[in-house]
Biopython code that builds the backbone (N, CA, C, O; Angstrom):
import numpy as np
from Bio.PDB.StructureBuilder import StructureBuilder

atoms = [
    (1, "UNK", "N", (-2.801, 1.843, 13.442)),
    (1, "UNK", "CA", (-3.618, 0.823, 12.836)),
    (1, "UNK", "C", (-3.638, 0.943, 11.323)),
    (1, "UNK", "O", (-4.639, 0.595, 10.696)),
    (2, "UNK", "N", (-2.451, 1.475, 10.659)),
    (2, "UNK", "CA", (-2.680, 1.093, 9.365)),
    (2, "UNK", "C", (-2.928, -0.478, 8.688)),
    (2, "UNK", "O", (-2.596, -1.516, 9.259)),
    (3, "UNK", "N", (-3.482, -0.415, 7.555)),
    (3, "UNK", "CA", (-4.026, -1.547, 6.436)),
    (3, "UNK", "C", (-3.304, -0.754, 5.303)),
    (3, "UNK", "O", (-3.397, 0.461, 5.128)),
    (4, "UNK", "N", (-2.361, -1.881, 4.352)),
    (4, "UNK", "CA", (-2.041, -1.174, 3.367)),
    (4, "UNK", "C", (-2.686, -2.715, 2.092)),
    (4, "UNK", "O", (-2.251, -3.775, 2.542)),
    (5, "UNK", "N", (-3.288, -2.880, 1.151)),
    (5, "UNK", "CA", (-3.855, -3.750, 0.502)),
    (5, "UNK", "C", (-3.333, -3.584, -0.784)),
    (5, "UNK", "O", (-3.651, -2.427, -1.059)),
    (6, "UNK", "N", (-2.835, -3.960, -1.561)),
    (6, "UNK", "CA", (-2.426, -3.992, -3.069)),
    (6, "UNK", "C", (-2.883, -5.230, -3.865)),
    (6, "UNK", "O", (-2.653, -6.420, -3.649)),
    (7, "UNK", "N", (-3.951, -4.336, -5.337)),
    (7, "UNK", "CA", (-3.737, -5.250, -5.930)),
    (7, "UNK", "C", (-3.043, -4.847, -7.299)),
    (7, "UNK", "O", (-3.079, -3.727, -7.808)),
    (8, "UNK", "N", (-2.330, -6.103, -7.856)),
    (8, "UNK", "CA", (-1.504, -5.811, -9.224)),
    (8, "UNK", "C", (-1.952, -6.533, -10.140)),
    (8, "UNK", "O", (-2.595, -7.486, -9.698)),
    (9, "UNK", "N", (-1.889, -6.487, -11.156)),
    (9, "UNK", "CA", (-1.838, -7.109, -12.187)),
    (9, "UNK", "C", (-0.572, -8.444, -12.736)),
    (9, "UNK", "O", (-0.898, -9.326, -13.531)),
    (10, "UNK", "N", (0.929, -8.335, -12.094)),
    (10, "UNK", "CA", (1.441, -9.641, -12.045)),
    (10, "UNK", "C", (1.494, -10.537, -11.111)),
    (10, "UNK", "O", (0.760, -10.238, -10.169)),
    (11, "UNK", "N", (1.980, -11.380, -10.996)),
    (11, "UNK", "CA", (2.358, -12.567, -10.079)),
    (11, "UNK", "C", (3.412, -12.315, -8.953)),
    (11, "UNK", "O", (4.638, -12.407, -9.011)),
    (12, "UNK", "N", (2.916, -12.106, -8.320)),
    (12, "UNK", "CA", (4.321, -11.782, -7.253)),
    (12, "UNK", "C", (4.515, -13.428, -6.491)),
    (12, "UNK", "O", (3.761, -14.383, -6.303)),
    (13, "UNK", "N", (5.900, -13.134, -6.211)),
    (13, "UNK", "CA", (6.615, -14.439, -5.148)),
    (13, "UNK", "C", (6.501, -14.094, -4.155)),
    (13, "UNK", "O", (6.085, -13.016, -3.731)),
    (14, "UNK", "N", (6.899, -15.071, -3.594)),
    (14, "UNK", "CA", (6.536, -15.036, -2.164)),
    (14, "UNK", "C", (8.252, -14.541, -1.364)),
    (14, "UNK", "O", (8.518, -14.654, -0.167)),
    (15, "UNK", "N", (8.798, -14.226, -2.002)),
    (15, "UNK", "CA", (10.451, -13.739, -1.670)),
    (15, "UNK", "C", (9.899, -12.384, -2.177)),
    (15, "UNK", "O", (10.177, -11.789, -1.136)),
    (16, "UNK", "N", (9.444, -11.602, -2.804)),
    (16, "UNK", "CA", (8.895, -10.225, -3.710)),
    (16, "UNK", "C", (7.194, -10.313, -2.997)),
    (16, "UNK", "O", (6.331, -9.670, -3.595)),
    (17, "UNK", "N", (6.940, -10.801, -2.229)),
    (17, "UNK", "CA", (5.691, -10.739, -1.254)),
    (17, "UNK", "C", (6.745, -9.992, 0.369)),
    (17, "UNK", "O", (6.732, -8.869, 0.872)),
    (18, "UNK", "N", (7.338, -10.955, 0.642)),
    (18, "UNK", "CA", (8.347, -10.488, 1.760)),
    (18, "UNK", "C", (8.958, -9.411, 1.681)),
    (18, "UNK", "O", (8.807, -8.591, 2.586)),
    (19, "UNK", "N", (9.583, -9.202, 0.869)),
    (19, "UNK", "CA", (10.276, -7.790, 0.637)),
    (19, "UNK", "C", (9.411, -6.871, 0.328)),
    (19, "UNK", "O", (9.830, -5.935, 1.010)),
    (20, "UNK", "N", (8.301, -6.400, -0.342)),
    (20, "UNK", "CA", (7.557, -5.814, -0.330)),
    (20, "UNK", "C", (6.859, -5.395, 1.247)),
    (20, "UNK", "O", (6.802, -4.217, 1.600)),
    (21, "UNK", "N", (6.404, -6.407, 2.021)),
    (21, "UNK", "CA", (5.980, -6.138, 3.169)),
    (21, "UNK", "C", (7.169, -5.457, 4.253)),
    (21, "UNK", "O", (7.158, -4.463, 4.978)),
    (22, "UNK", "N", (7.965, -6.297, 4.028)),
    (22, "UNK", "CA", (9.199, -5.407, 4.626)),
    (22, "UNK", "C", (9.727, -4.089, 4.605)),
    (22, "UNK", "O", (10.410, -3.485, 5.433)),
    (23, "UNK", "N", (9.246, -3.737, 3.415)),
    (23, "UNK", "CA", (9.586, -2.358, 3.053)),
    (23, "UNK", "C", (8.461, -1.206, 3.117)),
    (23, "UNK", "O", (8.749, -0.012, 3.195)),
    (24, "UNK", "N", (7.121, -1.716, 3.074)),
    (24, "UNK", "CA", (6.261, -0.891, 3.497)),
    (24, "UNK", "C", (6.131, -0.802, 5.382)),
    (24, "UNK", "O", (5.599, 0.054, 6.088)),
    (25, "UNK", "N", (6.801, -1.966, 5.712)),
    (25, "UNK", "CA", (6.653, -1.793, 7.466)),
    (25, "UNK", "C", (7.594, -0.767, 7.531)),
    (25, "UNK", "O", (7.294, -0.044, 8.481)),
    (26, "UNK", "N", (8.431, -0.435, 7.053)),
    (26, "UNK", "CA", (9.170, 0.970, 6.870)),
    (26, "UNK", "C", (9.313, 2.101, 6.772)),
    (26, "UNK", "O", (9.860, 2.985, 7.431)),
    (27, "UNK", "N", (8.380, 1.976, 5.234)),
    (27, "UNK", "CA", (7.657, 3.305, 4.825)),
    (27, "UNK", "C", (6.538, 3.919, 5.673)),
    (27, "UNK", "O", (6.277, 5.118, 5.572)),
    (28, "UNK", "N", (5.917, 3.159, 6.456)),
    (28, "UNK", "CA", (4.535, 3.404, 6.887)),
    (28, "UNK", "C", (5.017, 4.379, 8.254)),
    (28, "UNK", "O", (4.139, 4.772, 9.022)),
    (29, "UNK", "N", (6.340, 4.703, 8.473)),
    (29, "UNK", "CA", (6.873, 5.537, 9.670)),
    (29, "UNK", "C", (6.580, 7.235, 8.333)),
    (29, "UNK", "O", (6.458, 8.372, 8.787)),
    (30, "UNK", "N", (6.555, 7.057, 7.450)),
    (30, "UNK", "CA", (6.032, 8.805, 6.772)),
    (30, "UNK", "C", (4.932, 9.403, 7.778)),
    (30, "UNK", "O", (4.867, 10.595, 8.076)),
    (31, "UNK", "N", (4.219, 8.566, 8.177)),
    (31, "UNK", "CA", (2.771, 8.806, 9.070)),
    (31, "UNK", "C", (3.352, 8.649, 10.228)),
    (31, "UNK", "O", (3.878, 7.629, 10.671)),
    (32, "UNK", "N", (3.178, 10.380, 11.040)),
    (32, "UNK", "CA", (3.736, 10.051, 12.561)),
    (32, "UNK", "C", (3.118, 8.925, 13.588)),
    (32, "UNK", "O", (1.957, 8.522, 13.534)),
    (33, "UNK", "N", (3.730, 8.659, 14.170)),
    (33, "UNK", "CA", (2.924, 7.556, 14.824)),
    (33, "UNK", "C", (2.500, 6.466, 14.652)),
    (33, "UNK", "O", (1.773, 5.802, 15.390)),
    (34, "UNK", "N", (3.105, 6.120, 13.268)),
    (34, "UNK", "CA", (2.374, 4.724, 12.914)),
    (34, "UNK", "C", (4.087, 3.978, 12.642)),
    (34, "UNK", "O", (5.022, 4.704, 12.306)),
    (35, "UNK", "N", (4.225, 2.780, 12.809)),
    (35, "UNK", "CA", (4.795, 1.541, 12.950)),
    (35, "UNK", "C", (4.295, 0.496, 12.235)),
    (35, "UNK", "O", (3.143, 0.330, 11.834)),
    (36, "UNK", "N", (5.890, -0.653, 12.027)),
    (36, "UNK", "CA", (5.252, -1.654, 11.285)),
    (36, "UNK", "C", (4.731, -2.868, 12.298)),
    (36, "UNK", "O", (4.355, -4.021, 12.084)),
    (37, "UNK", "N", (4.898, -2.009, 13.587)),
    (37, "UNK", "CA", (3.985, -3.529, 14.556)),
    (37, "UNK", "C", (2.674, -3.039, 14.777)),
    (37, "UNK", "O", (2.179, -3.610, 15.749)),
    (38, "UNK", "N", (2.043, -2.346, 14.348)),
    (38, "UNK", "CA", (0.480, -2.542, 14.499)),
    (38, "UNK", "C", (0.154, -2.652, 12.626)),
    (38, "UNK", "O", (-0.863, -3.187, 12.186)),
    (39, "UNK", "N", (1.060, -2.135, 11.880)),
    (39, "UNK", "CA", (0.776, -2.875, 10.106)),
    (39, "UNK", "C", (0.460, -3.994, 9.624)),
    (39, "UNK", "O", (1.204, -4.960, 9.449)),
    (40, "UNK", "N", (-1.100, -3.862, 9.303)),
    (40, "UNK", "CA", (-1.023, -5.142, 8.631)),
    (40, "UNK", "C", (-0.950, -5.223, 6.800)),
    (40, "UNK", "O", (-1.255, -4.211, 6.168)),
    (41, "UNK", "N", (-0.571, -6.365, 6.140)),
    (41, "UNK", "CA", (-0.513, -5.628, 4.672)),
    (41, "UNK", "C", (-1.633, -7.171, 3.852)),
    (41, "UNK", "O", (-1.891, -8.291, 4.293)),
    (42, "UNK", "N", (-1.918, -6.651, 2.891)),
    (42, "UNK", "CA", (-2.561, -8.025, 2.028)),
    (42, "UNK", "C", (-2.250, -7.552, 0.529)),
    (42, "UNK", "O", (-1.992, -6.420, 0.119)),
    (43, "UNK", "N", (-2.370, -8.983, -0.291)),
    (43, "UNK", "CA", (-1.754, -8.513, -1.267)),
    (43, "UNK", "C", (-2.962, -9.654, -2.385)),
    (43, "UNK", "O", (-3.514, -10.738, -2.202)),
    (44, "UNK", "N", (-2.923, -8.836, -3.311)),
    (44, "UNK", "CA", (-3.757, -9.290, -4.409)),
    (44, "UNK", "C", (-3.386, -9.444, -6.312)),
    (44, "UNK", "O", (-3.718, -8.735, -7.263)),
    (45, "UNK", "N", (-2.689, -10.522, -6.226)),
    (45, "UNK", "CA", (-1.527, -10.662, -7.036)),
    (45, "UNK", "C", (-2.775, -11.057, -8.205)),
    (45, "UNK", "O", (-3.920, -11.370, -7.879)),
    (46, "UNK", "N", (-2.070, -10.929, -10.206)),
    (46, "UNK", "CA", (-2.445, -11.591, -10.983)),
    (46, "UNK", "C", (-4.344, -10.626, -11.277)),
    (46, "UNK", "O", (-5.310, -11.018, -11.932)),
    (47, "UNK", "N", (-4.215, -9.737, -10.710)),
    (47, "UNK", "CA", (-5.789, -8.813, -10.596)),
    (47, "UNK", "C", (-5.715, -8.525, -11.857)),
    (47, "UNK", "O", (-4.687, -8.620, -12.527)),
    (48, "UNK", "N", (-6.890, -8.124, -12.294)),
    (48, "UNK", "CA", (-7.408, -7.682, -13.682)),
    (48, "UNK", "C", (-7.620, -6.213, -13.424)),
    (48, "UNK", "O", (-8.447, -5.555, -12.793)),
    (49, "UNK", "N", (-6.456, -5.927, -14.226)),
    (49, "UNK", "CA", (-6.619, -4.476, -14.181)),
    (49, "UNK", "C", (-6.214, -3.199, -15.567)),
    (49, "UNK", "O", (-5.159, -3.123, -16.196)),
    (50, "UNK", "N", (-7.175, -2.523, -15.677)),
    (50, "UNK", "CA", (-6.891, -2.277, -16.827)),
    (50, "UNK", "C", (-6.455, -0.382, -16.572)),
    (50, "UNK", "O", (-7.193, 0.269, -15.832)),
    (51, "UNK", "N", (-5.571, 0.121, -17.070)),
    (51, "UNK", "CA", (-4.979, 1.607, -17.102)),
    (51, "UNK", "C", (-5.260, 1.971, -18.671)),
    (51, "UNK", "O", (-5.059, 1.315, -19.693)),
    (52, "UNK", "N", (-5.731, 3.097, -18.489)),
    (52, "UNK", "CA", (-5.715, 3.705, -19.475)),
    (52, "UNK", "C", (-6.383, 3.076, -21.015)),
    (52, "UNK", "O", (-6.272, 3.430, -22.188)),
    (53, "UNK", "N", (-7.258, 1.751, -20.170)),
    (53, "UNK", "CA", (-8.210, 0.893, -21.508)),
    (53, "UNK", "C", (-7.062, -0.274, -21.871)),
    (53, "UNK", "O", (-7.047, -1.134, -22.752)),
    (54, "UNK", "N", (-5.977, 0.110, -20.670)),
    (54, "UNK", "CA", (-5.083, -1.210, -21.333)),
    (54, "UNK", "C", (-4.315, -1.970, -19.835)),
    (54, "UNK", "O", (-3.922, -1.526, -18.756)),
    (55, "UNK", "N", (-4.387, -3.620, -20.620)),
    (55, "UNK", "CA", (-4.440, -4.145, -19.467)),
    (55, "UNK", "C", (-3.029, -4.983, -19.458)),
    (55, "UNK", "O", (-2.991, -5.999, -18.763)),
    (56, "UNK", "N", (-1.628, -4.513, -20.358)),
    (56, "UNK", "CA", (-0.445, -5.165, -20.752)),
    (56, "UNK", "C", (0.279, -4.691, -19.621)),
    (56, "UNK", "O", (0.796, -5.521, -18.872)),
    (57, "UNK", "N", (0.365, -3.734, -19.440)),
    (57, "UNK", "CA", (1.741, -3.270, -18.513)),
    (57, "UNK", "C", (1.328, -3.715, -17.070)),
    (57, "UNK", "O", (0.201, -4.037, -16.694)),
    (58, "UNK", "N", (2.414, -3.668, -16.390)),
    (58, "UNK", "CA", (2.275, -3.902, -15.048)),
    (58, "UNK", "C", (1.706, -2.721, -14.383)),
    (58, "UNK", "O", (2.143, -1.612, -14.690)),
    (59, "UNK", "N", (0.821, -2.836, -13.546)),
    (59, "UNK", "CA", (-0.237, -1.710, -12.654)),
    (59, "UNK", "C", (-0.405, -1.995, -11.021)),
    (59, "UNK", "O", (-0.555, -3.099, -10.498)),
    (60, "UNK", "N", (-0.361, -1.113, -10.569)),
    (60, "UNK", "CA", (-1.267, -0.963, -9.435)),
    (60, "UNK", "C", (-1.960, -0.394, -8.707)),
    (60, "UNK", "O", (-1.845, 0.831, -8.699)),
    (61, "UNK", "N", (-2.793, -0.925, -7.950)),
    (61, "UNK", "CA", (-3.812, 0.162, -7.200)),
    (61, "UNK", "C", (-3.882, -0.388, -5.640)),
    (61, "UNK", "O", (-4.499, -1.325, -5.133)),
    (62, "UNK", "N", (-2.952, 0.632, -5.090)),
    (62, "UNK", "CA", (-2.541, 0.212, -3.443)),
    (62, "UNK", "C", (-3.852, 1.220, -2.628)),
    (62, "UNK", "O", (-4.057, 2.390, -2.950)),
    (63, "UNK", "N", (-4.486, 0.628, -1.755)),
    (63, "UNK", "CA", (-5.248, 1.322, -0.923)),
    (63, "UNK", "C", (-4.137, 1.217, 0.993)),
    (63, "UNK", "O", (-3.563, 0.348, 1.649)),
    (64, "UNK", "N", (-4.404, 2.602, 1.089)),
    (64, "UNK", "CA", (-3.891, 2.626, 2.837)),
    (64, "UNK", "C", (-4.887, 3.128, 3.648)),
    (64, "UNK", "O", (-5.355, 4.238, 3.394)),
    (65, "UNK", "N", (-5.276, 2.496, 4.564)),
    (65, "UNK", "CA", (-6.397, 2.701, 5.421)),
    (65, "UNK", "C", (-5.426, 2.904, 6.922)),
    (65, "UNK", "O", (-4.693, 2.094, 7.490)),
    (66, "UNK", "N", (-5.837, 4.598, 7.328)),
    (66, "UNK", "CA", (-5.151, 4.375, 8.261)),
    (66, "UNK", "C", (-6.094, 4.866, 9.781)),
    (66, "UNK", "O", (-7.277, 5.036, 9.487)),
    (67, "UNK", "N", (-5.897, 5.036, 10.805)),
    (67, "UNK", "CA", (-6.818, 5.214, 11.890)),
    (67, "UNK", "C", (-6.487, 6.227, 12.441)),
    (67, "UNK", "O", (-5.341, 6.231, 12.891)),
    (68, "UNK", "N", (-7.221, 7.303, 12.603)),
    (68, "UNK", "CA", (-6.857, 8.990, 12.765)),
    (68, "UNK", "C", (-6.837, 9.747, 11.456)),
    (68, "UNK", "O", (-7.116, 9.129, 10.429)),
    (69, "UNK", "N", (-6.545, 10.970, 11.405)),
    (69, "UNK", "CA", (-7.544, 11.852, 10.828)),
    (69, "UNK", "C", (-6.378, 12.250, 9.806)),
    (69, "UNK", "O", (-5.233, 11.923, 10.116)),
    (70, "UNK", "N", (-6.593, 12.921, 8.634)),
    (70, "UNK", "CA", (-5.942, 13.021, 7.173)),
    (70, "UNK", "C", (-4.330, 13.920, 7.395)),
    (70, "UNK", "O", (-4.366, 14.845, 8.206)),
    (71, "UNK", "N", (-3.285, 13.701, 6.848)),
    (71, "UNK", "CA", (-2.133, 13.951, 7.231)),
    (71, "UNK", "C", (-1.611, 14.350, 5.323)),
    (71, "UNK", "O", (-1.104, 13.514, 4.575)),
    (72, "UNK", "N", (-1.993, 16.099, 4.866)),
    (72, "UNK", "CA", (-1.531, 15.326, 3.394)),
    (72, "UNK", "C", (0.014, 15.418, 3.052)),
    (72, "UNK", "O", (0.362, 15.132, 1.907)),
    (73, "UNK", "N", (0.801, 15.741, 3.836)),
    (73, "UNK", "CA", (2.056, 16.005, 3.674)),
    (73, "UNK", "C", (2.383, 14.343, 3.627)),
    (73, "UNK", "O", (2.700, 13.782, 2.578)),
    (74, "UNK", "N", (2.269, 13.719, 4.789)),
    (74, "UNK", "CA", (2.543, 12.469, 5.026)),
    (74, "UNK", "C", (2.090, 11.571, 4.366)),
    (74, "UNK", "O", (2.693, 10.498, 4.362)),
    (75, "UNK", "N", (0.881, 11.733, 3.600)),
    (75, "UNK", "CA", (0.430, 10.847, 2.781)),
    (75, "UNK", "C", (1.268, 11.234, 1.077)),
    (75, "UNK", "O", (1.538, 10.319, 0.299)),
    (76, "UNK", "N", (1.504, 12.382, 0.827)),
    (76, "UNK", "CA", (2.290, 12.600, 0.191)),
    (76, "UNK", "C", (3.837, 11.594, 0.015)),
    (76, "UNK", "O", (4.281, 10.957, -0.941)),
    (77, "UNK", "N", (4.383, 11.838, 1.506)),
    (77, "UNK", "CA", (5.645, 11.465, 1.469)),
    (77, "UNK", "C", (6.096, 9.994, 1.279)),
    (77, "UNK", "O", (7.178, 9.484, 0.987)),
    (78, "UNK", "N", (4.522, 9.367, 1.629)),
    (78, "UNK", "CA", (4.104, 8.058, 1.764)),
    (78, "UNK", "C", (3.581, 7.008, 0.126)),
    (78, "UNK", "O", (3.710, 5.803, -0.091)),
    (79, "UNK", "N", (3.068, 7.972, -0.632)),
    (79, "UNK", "CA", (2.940, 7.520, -1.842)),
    (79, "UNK", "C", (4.358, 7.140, -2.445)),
    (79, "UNK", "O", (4.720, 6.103, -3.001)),
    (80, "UNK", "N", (4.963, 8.175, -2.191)),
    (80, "UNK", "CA", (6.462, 8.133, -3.071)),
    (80, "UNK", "C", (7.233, 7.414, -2.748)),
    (80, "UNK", "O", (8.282, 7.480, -3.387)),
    (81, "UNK", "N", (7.170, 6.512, -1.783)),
    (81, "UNK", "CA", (7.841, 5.368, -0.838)),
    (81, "UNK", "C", (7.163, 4.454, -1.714)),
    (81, "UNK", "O", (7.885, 4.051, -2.627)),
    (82, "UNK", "N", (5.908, 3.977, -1.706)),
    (82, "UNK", "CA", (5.039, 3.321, -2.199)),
    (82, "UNK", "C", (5.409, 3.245, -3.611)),
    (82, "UNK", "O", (5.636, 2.145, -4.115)),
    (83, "UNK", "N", (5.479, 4.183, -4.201)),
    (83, "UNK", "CA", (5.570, 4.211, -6.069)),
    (83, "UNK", "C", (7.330, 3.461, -6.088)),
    (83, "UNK", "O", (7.688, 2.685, -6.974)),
    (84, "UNK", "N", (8.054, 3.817, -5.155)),
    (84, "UNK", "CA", (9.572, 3.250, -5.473)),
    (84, "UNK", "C", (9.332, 1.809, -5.039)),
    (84, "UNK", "O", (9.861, 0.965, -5.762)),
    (85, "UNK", "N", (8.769, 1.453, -4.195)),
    (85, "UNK", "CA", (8.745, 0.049, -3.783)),
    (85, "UNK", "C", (8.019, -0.806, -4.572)),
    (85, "UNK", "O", (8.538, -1.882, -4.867)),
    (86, "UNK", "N", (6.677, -0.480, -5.063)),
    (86, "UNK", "CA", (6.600, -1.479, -6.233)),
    (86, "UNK", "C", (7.273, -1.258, -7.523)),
    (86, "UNK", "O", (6.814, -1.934, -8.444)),
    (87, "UNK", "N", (8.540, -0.243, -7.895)),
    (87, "UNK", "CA", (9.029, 0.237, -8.922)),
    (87, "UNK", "C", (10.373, -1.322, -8.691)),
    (87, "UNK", "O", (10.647, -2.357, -9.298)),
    (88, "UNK", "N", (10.860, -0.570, -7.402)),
    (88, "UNK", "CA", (12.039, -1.679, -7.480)),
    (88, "UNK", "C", (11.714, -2.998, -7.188)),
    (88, "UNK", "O", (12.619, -3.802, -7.413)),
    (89, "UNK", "N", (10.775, -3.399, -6.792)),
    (89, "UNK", "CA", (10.369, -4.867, -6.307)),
    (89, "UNK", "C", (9.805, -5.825, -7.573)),
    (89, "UNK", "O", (10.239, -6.897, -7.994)),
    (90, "UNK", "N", (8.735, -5.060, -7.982)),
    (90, "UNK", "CA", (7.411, -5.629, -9.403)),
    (90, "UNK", "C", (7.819, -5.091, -10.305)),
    (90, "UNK", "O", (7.523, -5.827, -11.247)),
    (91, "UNK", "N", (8.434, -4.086, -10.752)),
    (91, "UNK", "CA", (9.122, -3.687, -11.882)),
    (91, "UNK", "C", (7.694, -2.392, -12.544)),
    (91, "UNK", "O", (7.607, -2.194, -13.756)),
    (92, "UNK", "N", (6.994, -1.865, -11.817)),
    (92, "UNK", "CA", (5.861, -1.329, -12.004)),
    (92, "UNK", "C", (6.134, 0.110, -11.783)),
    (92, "UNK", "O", (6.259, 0.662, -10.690)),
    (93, "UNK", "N", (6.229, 0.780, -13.255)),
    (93, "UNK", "CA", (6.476, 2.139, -13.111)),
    (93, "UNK", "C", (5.628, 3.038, -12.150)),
    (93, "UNK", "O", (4.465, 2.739, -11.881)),
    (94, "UNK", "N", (6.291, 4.232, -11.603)),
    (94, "UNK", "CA", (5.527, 4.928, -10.701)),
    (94, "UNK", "C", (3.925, 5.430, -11.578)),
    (94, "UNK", "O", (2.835, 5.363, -11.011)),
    (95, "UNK", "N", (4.118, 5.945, -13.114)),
    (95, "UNK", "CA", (3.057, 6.324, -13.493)),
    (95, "UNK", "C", (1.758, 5.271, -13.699)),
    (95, "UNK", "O", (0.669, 5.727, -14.049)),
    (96, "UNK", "N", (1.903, 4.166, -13.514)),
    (96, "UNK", "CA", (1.034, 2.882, -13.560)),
    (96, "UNK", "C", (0.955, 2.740, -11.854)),
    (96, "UNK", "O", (1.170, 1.573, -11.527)),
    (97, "UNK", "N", (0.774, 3.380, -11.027)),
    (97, "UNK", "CA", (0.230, 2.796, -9.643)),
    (97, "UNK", "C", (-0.378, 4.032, -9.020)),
    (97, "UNK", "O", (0.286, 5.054, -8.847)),
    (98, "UNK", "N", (-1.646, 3.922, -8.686)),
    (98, "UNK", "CA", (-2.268, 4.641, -7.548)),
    (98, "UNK", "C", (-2.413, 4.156, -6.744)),
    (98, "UNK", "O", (-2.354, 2.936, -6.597)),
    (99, "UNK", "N", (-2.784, 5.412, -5.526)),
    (99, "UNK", "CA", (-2.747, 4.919, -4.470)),
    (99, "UNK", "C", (-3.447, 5.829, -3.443)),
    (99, "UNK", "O", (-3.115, 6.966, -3.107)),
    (100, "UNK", "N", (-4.574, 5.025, -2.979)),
    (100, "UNK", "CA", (-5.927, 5.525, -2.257)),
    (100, "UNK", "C", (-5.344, 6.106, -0.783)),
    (100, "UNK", "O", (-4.116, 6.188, -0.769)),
    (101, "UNK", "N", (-5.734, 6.347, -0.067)),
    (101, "UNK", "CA", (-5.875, 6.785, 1.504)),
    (101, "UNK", "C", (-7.172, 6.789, 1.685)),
    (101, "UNK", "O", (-7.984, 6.946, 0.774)),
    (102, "UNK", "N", (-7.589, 6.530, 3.466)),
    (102, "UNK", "CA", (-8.309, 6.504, 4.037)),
    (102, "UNK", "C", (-8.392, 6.787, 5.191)),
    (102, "UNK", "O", (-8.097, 5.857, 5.942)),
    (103, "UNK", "N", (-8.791, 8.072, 5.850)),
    (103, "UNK", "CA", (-8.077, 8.347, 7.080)),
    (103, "UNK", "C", (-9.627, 8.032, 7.863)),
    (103, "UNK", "O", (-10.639, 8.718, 7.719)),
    (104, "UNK", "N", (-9.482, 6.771, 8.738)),
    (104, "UNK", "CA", (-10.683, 6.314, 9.513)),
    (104, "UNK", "C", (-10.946, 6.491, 10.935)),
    (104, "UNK", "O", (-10.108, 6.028, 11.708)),
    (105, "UNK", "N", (-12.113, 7.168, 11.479)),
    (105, "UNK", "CA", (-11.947, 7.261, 12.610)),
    (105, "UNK", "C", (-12.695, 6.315, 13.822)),
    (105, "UNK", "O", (-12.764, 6.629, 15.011)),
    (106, "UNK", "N", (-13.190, 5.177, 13.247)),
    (106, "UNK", "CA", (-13.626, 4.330, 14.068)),
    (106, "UNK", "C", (-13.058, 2.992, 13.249)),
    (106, "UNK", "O", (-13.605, 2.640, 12.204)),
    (107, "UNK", "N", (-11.967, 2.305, 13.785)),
    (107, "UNK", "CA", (-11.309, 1.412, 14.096)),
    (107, "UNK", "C", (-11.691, 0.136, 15.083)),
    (107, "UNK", "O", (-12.065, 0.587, 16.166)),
    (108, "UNK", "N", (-11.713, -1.080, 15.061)),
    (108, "UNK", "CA", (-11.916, -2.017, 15.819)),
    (108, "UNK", "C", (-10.594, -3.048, 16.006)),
    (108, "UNK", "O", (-9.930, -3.564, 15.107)),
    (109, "UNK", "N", (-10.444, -3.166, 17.310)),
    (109, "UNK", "CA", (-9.401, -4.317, 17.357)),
    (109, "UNK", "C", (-9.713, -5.196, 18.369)),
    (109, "UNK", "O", (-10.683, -4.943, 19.083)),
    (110, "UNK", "N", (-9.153, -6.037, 18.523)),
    (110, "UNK", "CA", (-9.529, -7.289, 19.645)),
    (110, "UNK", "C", (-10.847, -7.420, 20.701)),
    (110, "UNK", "O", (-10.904, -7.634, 21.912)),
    (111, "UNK", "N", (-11.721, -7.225, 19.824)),
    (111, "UNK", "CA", (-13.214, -7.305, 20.598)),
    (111, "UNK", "C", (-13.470, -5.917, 21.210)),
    (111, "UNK", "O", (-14.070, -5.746, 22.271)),
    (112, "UNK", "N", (-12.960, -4.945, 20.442)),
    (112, "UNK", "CA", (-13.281, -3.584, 20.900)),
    (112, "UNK", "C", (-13.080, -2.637, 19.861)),
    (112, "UNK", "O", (-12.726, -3.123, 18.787)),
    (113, "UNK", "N", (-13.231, -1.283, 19.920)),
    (113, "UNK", "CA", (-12.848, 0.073, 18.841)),
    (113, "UNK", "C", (-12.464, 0.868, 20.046)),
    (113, "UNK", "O", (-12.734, 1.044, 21.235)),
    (114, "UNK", "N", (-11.512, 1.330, 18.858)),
    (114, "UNK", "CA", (-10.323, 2.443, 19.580)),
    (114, "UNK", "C", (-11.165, 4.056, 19.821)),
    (114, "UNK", "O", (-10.553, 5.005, 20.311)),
]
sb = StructureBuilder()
sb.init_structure("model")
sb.init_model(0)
sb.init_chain("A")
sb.init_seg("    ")
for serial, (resi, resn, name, xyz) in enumerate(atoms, 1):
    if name == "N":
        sb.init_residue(resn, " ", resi, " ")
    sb.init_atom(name, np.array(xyz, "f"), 0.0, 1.0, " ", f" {name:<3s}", serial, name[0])
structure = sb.get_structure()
């Protein structure tokens, strides 16, 4: 049951929306057990965001919410997937993007929790 949410500071397309999602349904195998058919992703283009008191360069701040309990190797291996994919996609250096985790243990899906 991962959630991966990004917001940036440019404009992304909707061809650079696709590929982006495509490539995190990918990445999101760093975390055993997780797949891009239970992934969902959202994206929050054009955000006001400011690094370092400055709000010119391209930035981001990706949150992953995932369901089960903290993995830091994998979340490790998982950032660095993350930092190349908005590097090659948005043009957004790795040192301009963080990126949250959330390892949750009560989850809800289709009129129930896991």
């Amino acid at each position: 049951m991962p959630f991966i949410n990004s917001k940036v500071n440019v404009k992304i397309s909707k061809d650079q929306e696709t590929q982006i999602k495509s490539k995190l349904g990918q990445a999101i195998t760093a975390i055993p057990g997780k797949s891009e058919s239970w992934l969902m992703v959202g994206f929050e283009d054009e955000y006001k965001l400011y690094f370092r008191g400055d709000n010119t360069q391209p930035t981001a701040f990706v949150e992953v919410s995932v369901y089960g309990s903290e993995n830091p190797s994998a979340f490790t291996a998982l950032t660095g997937k993350i930092c190349g994919i908005y590097q090659e996609v948005l043009g957004i250096s790795p040192d301009h993007v963080y990126v949250k985790y959330d390892a949750v243990k009560n989850w809800g899906w289709n009129g129930s929790n896991f």
